[in-house]
GULOGU-437979 format. One record per residue: x, y, z of N, C-alpha, C in turn; residue number from 1. Coordinates in nm, 2 decimals, padded with zeros to 4 digits. Example, Ala and Ser with C-alpha at 12.3 -4.5 7.8 and 13.67 -1.06 7.14 Angstrom:
REM GULOGU-437979
{pt {01.32,-00.57,00.78},{01.23,-00.45,00.78},{01.32,-00.33,00.78},1}
{pt {01.28,-00.22,00.71},{01.37,-00.11,00.71},{01.29,00.00,00.79},2}
This chain:
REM GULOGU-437979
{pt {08.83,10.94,07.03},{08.90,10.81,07.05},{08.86,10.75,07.18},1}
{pt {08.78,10.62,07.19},{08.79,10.56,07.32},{08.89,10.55,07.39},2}
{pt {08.88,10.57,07.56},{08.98,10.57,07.58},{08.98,10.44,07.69},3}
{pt {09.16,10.39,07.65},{09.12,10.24,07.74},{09.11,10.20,07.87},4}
{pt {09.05,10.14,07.93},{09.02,10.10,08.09},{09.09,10.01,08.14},5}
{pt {09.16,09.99,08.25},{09.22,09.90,08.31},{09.15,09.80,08.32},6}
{pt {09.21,09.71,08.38},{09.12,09.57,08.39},{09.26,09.50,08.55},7}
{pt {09.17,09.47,08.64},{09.28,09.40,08.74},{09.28,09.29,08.69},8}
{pt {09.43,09.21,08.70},{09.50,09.17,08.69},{09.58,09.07,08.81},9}
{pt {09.48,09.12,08.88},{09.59,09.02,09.06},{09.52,09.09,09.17},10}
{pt {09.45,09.03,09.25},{09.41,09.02,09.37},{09.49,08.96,09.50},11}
{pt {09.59,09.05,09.60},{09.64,08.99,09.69},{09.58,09.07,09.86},12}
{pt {09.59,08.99,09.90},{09.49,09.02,10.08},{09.62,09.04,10.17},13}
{pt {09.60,09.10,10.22},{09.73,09.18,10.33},{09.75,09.09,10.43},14}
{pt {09.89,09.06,10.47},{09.91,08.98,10.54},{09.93,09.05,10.72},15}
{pt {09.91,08.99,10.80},{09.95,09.06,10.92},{10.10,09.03,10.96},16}
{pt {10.16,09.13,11.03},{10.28,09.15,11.05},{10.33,09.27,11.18},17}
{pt {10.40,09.27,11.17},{10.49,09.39,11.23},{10.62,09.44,11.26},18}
{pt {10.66,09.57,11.30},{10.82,09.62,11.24},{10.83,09.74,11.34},19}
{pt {10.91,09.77,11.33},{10.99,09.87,11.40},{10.98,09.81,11.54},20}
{pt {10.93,09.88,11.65},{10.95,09.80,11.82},{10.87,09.73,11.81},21}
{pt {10.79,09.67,11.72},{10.65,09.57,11.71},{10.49,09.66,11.72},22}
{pt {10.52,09.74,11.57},{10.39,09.80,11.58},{10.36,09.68,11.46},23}
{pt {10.22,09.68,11.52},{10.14,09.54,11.40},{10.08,09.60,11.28},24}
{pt {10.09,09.52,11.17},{10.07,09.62,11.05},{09.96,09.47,10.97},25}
{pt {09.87,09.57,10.86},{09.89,09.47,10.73},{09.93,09.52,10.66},26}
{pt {10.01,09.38,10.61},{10.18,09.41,10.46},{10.08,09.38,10.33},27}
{pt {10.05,09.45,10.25},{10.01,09.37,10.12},{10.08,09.41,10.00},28}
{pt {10.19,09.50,10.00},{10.32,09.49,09.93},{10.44,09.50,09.97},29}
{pt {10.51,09.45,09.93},{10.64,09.36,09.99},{10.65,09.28,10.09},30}
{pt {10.61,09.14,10.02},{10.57,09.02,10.13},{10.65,08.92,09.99},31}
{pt {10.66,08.79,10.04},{10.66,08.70,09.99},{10.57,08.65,09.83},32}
{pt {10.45,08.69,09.86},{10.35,08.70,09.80},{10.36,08.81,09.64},33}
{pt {10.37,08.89,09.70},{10.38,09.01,09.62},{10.52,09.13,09.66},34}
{pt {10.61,09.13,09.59},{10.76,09.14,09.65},{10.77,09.31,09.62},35}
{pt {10.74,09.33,09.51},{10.75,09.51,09.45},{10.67,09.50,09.29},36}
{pt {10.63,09.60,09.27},{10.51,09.69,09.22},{10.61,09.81,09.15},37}
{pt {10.71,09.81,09.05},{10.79,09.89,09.03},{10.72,10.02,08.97},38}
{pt {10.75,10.13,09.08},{10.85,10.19,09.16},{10.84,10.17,09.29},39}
{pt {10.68,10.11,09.33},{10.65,10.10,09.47},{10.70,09.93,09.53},40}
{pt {10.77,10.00,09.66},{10.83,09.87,09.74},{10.75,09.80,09.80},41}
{pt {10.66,09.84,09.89},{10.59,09.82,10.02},{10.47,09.89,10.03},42}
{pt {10.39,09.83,10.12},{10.27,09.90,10.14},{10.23,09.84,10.29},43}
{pt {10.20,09.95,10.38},{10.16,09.89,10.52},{10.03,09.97,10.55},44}
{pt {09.96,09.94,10.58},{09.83,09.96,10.68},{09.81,09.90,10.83},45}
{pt {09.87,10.05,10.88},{09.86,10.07,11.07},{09.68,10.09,11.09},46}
{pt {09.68,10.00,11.20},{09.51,10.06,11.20},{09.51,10.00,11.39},47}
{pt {09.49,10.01,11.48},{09.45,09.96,11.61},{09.39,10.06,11.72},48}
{pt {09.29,10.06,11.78},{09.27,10.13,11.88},{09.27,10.11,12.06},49}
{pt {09.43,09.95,12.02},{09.50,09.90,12.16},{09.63,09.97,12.13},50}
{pt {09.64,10.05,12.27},{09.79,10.15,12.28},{09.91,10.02,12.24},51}
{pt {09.89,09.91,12.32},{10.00,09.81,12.33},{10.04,09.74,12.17},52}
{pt {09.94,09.80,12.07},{09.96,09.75,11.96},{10.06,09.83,11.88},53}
{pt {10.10,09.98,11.93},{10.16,10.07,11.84},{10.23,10.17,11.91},54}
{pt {10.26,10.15,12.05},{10.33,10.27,12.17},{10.48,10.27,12.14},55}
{pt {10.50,10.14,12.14},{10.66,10.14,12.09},{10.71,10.17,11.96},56}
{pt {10.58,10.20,11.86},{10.66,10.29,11.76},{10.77,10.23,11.67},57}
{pt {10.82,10.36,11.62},{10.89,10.30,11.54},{11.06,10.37,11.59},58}
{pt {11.13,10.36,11.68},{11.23,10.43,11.74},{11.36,10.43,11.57},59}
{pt {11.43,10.52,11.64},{11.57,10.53,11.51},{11.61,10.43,11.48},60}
{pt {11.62,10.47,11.32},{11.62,10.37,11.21},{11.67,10.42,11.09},61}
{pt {11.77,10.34,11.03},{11.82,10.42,10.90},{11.78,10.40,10.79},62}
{pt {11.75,10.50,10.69},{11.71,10.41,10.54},{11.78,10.50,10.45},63}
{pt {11.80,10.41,10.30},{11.89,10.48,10.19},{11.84,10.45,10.07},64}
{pt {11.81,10.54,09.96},{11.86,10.47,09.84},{11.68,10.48,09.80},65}
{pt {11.59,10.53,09.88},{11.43,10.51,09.87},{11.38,10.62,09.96},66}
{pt {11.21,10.62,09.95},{11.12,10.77,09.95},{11.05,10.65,10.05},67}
{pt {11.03,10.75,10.15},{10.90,10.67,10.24},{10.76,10.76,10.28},68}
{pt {10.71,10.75,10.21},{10.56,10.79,10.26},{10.43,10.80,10.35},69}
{pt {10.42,10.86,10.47},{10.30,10.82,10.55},{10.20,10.91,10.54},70}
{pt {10.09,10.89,10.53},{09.98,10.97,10.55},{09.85,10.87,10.64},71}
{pt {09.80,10.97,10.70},{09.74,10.95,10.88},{09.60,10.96,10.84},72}
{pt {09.54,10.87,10.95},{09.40,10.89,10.92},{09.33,10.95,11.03},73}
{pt {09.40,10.86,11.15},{09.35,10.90,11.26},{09.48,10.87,11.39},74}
{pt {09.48,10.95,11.47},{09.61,10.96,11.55},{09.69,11.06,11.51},75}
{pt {09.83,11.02,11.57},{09.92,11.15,11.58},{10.07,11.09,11.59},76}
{pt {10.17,11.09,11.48},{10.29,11.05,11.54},{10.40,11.19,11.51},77}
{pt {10.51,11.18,11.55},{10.62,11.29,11.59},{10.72,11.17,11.49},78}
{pt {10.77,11.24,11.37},{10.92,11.22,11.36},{11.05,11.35,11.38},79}
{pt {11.11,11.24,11.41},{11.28,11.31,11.42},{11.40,11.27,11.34},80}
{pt {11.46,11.32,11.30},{11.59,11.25,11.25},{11.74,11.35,11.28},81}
{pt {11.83,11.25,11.26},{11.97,11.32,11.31},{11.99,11.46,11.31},82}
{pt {11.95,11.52,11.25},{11.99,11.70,11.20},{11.88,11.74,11.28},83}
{pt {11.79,11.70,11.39},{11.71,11.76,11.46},{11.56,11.82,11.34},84}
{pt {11.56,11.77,11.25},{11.42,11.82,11.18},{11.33,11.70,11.28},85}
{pt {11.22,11.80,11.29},{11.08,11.73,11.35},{10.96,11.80,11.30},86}
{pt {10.89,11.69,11.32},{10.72,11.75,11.30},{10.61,11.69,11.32},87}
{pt {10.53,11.69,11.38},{10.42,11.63,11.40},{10.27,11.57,11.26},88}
{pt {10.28,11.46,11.25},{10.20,11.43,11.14},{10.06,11.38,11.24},89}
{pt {09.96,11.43,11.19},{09.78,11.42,11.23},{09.74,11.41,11.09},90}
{pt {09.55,11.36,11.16},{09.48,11.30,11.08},{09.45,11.39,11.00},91}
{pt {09.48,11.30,10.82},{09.47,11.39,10.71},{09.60,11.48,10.64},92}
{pt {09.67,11.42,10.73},{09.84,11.51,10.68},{09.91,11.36,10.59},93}
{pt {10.01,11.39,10.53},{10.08,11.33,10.47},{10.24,11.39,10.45},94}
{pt {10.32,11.32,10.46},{10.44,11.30,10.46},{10.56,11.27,10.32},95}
{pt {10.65,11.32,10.27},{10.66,11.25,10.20},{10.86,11.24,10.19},96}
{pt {10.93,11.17,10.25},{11.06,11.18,10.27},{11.09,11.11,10.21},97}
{pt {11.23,11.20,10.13},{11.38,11.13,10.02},{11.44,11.10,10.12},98}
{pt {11.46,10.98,10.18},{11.60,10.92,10.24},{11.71,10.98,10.16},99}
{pt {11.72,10.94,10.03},{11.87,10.95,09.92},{11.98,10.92,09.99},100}
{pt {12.08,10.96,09.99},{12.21,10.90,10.06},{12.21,10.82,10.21},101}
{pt {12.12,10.90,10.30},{12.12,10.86,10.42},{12.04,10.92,10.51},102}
{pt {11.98,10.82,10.61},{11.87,10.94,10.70},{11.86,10.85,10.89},103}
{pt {11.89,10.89,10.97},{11.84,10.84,11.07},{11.70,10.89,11.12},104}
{pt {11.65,10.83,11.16},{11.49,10.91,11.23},{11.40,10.79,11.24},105}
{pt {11.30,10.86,11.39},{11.21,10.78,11.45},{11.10,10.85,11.40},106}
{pt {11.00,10.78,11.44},{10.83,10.77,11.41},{10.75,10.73,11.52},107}
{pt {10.73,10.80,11.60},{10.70,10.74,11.78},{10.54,10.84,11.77},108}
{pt {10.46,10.73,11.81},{10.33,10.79,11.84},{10.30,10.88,11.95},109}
{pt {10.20,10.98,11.94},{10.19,11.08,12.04},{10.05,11.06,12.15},110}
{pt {10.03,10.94,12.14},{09.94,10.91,12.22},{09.97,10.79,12.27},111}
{pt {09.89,10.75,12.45},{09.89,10.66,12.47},{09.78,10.56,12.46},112}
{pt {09.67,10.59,12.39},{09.54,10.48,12.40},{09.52,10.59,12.21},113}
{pt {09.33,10.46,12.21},{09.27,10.58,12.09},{09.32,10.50,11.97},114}
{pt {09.27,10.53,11.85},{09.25,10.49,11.75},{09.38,10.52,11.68},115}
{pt {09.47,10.48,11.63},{09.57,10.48,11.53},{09.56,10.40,11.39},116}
{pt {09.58,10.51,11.30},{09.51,10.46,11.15},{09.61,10.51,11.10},117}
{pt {09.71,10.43,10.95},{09.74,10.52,10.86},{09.78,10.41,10.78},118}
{pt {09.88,10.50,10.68},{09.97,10.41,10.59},{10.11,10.46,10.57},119}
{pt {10.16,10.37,10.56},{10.33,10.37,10.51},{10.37,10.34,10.36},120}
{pt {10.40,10.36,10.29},{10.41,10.40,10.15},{10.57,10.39,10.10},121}
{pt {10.66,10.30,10.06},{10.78,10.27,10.03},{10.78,10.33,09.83},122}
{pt {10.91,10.41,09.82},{10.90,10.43,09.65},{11.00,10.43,09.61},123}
{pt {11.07,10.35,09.51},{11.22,10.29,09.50},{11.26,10.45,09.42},124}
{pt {11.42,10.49,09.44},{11.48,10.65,09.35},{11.56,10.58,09.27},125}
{pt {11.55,10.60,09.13},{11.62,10.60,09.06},{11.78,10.58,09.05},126}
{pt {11.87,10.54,09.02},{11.98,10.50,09.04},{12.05,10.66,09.05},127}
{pt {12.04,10.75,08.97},{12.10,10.87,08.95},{12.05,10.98,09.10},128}
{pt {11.92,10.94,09.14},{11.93,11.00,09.25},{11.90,10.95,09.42},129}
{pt {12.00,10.83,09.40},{11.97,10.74,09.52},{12.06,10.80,09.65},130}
{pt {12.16,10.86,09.65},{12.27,10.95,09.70},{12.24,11.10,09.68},131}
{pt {12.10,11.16,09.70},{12.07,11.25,09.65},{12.09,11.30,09.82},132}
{pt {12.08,11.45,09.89},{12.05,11.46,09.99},{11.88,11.47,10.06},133}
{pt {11.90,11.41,10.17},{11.77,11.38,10.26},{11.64,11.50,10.22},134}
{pt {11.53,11.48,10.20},{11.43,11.56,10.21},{11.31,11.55,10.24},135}
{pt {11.23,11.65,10.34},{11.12,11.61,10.39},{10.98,11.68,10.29},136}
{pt {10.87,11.68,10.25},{10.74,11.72,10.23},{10.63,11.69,10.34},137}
{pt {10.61,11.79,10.43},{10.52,11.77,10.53},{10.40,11.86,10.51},138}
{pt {10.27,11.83,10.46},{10.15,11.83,10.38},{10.05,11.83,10.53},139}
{pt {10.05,11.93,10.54},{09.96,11.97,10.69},{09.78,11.90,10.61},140}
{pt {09.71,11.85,10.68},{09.55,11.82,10.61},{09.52,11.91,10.54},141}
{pt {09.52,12.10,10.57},{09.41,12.15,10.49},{09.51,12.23,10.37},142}
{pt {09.62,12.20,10.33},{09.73,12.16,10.20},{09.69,12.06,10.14},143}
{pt {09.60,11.94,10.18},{09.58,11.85,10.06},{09.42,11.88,10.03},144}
{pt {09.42,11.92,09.87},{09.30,11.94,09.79},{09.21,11.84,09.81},145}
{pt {09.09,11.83,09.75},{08.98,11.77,09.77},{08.88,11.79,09.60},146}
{pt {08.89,11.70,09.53},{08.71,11.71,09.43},{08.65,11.61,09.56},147}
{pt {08.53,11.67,09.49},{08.38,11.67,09.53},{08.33,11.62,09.37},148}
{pt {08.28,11.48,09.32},{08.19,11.46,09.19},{08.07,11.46,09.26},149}
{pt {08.00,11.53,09.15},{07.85,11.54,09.12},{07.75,11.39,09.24},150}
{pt {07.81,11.34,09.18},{07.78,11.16,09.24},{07.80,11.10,09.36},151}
{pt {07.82,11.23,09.40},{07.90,11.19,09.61},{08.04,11.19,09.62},152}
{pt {08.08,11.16,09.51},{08.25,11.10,09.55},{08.32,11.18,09.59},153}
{pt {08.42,11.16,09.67},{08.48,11.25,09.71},{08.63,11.19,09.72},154}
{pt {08.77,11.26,09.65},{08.84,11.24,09.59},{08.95,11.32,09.69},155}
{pt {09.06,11.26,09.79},{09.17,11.32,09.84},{09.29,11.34,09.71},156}
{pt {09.34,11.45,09.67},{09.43,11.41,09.57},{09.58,11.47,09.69},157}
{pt {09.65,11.33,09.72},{09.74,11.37,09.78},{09.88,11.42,09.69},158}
{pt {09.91,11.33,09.63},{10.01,11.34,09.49},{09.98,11.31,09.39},159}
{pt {10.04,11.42,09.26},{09.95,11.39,09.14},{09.86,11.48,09.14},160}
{pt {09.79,11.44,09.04},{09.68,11.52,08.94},{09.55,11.43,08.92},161}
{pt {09.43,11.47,08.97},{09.31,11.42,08.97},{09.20,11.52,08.91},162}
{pt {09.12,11.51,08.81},{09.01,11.55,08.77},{09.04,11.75,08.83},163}
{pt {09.15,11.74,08.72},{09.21,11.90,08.73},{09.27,11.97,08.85},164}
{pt {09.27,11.87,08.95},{09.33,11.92,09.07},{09.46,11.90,09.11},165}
{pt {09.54,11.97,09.17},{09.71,11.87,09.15},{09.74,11.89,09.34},166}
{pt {09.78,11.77,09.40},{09.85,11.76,09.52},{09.95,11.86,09.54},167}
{pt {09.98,11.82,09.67},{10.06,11.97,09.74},{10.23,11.91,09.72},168}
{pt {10.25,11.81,09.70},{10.38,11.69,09.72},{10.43,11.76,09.58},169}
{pt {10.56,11.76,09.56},{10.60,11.83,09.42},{10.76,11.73,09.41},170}
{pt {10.74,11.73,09.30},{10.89,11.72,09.22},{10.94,11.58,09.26},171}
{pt {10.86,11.45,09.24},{10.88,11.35,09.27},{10.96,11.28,09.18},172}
{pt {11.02,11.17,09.20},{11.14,11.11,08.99},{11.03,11.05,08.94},173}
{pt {10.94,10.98,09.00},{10.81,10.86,08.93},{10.67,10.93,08.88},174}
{pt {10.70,11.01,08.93},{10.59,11.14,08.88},{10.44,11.02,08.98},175}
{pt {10.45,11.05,09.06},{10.35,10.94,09.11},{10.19,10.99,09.14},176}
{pt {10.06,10.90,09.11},{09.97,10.93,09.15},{09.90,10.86,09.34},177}
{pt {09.90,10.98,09.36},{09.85,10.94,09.49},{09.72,10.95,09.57},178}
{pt {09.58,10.89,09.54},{09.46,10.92,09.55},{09.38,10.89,09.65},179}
{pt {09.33,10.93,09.77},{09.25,10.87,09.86},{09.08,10.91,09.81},180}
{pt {09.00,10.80,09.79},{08.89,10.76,09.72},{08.81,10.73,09.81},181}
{pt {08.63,10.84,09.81},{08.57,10.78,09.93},{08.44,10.77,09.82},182}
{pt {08.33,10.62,09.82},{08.26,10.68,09.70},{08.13,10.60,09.80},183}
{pt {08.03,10.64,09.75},{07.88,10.59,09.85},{07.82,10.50,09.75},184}
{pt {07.74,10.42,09.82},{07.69,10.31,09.80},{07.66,10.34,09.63},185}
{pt {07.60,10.26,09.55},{07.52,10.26,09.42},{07.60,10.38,09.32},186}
{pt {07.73,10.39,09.33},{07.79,10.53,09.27},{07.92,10.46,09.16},187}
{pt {07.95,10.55,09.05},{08.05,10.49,08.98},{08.14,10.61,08.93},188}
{pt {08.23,10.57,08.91},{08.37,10.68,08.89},{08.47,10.63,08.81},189}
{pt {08.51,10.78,08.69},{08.62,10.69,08.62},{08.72,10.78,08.68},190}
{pt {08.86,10.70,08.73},{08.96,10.75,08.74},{09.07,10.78,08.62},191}
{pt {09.15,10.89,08.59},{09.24,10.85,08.48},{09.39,10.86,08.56},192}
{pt {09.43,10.76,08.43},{09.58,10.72,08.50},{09.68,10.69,08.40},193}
{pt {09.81,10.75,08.42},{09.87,10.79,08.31},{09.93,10.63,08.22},194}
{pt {09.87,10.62,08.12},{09.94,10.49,08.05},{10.11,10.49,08.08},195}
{pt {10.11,10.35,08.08},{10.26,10.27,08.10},{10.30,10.33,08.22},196}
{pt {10.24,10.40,08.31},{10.27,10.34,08.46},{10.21,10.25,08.58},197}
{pt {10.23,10.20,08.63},{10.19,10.10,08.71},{10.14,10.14,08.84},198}
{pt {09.98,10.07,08.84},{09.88,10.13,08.90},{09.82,10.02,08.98},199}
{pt {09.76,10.02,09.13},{09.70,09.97,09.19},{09.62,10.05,09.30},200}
{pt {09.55,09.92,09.33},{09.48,10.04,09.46},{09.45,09.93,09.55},201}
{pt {09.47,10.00,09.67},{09.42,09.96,09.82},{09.30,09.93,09.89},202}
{pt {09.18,09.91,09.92},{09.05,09.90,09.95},{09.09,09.89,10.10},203}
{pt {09.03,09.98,10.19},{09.04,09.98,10.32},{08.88,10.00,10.40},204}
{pt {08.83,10.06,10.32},{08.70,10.02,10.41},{08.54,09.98,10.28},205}
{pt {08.48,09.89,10.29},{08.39,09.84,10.20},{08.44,09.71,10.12},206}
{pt {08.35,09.79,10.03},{08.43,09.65,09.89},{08.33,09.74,09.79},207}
{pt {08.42,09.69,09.66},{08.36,09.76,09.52},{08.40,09.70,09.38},208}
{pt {08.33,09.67,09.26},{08.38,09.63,09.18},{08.49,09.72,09.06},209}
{pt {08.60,09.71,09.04},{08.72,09.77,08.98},{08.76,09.75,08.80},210}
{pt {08.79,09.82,08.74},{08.82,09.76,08.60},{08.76,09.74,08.52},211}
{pt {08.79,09.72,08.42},{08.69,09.68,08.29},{08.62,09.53,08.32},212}
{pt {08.74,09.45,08.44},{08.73,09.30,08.44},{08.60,09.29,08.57},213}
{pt {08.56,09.42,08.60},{08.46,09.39,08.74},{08.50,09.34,08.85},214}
{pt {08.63,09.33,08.91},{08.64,09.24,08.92},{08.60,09.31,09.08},215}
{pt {08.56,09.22,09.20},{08.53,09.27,09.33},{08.65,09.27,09.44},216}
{pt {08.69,09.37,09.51},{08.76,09.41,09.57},{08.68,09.41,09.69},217}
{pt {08.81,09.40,09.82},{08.70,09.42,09.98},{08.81,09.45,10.04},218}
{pt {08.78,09.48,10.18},{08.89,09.53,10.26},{09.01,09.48,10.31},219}
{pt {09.09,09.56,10.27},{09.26,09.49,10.32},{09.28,09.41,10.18},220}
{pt {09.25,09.40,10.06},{09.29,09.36,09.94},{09.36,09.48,09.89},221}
{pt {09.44,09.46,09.77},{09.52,09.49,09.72},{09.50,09.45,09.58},222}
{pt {09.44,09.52,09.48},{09.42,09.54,09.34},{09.51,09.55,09.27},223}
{pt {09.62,09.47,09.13},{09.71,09.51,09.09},{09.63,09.53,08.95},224}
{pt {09.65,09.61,08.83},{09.62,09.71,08.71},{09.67,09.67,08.63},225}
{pt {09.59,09.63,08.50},{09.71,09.63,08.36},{09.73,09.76,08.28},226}
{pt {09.76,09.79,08.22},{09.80,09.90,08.15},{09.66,09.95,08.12},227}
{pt {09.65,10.13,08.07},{09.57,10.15,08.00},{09.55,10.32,08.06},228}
{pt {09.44,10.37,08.06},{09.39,10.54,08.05},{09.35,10.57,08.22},229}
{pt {09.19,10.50,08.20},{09.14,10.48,08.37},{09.12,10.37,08.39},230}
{pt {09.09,10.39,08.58},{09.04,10.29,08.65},{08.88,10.30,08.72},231}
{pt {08.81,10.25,08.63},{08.63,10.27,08.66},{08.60,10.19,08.82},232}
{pt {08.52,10.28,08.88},{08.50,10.17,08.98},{08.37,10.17,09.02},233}
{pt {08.26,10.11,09.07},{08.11,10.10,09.08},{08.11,10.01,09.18},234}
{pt {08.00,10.04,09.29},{07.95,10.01,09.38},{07.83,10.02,09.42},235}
{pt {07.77,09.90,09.48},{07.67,09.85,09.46},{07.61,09.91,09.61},236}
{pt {07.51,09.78,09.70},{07.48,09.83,09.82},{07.55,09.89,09.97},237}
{pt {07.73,09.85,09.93},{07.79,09.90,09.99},{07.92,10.01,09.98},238}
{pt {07.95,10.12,10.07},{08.03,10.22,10.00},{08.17,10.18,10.01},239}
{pt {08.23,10.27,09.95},{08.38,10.17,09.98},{08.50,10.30,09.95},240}
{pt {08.62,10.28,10.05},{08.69,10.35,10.02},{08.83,10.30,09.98},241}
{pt {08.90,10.37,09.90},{09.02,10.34,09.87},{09.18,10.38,09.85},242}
{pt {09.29,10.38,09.83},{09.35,10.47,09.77},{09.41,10.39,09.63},243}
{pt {09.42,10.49,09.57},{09.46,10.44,09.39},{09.58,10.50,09.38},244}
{pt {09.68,10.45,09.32},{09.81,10.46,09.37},{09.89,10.43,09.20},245}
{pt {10.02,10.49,09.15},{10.04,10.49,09.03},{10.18,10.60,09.01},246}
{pt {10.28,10.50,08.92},{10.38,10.55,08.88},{10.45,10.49,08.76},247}
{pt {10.57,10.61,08.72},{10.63,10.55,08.63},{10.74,10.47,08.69},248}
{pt {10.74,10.31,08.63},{10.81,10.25,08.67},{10.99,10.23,08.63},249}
{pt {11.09,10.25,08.71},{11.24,10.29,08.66},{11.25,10.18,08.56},250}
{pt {11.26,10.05,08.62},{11.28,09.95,08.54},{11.43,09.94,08.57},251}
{pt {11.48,09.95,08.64},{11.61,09.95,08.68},{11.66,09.82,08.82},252}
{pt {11.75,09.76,08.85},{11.80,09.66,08.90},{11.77,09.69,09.06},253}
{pt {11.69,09.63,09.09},{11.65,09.63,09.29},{11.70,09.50,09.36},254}
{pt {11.82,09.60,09.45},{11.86,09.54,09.58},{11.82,09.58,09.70},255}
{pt {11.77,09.49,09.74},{11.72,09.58,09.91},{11.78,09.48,10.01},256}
{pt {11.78,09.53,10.14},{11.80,09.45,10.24},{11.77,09.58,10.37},257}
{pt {11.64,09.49,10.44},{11.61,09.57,10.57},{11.60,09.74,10.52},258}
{pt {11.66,09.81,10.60},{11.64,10.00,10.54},{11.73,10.05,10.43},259}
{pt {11.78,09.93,10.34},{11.84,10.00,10.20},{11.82,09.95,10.09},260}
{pt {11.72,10.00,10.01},{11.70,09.97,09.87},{11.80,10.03,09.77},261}
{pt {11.92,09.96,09.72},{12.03,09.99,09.59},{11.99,09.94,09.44},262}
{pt {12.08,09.92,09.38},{12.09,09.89,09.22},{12.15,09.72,09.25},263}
{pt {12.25,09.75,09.37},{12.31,09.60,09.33},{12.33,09.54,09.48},264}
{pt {12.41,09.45,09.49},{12.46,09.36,09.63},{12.57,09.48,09.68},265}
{pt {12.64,09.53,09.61},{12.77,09.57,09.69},{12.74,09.71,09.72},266}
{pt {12.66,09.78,09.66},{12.55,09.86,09.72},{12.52,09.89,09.88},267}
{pt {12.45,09.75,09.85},{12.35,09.74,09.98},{12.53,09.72,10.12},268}
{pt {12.62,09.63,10.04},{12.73,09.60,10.10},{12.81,09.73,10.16},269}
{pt {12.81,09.85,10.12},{12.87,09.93,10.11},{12.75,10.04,10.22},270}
{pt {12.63,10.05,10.18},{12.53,10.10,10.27},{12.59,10.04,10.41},271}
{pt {12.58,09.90,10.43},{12.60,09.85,10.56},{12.77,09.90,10.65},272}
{pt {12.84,09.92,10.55},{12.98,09.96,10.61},{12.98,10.07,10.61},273}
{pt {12.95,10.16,10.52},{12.91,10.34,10.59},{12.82,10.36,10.70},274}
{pt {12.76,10.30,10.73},{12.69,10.31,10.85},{12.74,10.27,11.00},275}
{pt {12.81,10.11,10.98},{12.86,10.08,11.10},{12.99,10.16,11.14},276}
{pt {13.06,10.27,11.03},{13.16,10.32,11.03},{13.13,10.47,11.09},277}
{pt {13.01,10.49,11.05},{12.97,10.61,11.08},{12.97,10.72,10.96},278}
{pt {13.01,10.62,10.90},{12.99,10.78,10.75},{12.91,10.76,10.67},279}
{pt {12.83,10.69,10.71},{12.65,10.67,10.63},{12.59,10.79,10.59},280}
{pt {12.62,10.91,10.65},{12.51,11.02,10.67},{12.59,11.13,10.56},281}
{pt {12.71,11.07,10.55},{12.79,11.17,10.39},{12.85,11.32,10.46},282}
């Protein structure tokens, strides 16, 4: 049985921005533009190699109710949160934190000059386990697997399951695919991706044609997927890298405001009063 190919669907270009003490980012999910990608909220890409662009970090900050994701390309940040967990995330590590009920913690970079690269990764929890307690997955670089195709390509599988290999990140609700994609000039690749979840990908360095629809992708774009098996990709004189990104979507009622994504208003209403009360943390 053939099996079916995606085809994009929506092309959106990352907006510039910035958050926490004014680290500058591009936003190319959850903006005005493109609001959420259900399960996925947000999508940022940190990239500068001016200290003043990213020293102030991201100091304490609370979030509820959602999963936040970082994985590093280049650089070094240190998180902390209330209960004293810490750890240092470097190039090639990945992160993967359940806020659920409640989480204080900063994200402060460990350098003062030099290249800082990564991404931030937002993933809405399920209504049943949005009050779940706090948890970290800290995926040191040489914890995250690697294919090698025949064809050059070379495949980070951070979460999920890629061409028989399965990531180090476990037991997620969206069952999510999480793929960092490096492929060389003149090369083609089929990705598979599980029908009826919602799939996109990132292009950060190159450009490359995507989908059944061809369609051409370039850097700091943002590919959105229609339904289907894989995502084919082919490139021509230039190489291109990407991450391909994919979940099952809840399909359930999103309220967010600032660091709390709920089901409803009184939710988010109730987040804000356990917190200014002090009993946010349960």
């Amino acid at each position: 049985m053939q099996t079916a190919e995606r085809s994009v669907v929506r092309v959106i270009q990352a907006q510039p921005t910035s958050d926490g003490a004014g680290v500058k980012l591009a936003r190319s999910l959850g903006t005005p533009t493109l609001d959420y990608l259900d399960p996925f909220l947000m999508l940022d890409e940190f990239k500068s190699d001016t200290g003043t662009d990213y020293i102030a970090g991201f100091p304490d900050h609370p979030h509820r109710g959602f999963e936040t994701v970082t994985y590093m390309l280049a650089g070094a940040m240190r998180h902390r949160d209330h209960k004293g967990n810490e750890g240092n995330l470097c190039p090639g590590s990945i992160q993967w934190m359940t806020a659920g009920r409640g989480i204080i913690h900063s994200e402060m970079p460990q350098q003062q000059d030099g290249l800082m690269w990564g991404f931030q990764l937002w993933v809405n929890l399920p209504a049943a386990q949005k009050m779940t307690a706090p948890r970290y997955q800290d995926i040191p670089p040489e914890a995250v697997p690697e294919v090698v195709l025949e064809n050059g390509v070379h495949i980070r599988v951070l979460v999920g399951e890629s061409h028989g290999v399965r990531g180090a990140v476990q037991g997620i609700a969206t069952a999510p695919l999480y793929l960092d994609v490096r492929m060389p000039a003149r090369a083609s690749c089929a990705l598979p991706v599980q029908r009826g979840h919602t799939a996109f990908c990132y292009v950060f360095e190159g450009a490359g044609t995507f989908g059944a629809s061809t369609q051409n992708v370039t850097q700091q774009q943002l590919a959105v997927f229609s339904d289907g098996e894989t995502v084919t990709v082919k490139t021509a004189e230039t190489p291109v890298r990407f991450l391909l990104l994919a979940g099952k979507p809840l399909r359930e009622p999103v309220a967010r405001y600032g660091p709390f994504v709920m089901n409803t208003r009184e939710e988010i209403v109730q987040a804000f009063e356990d917190f200014q009360r002090g009993t946010f943390l349960g």
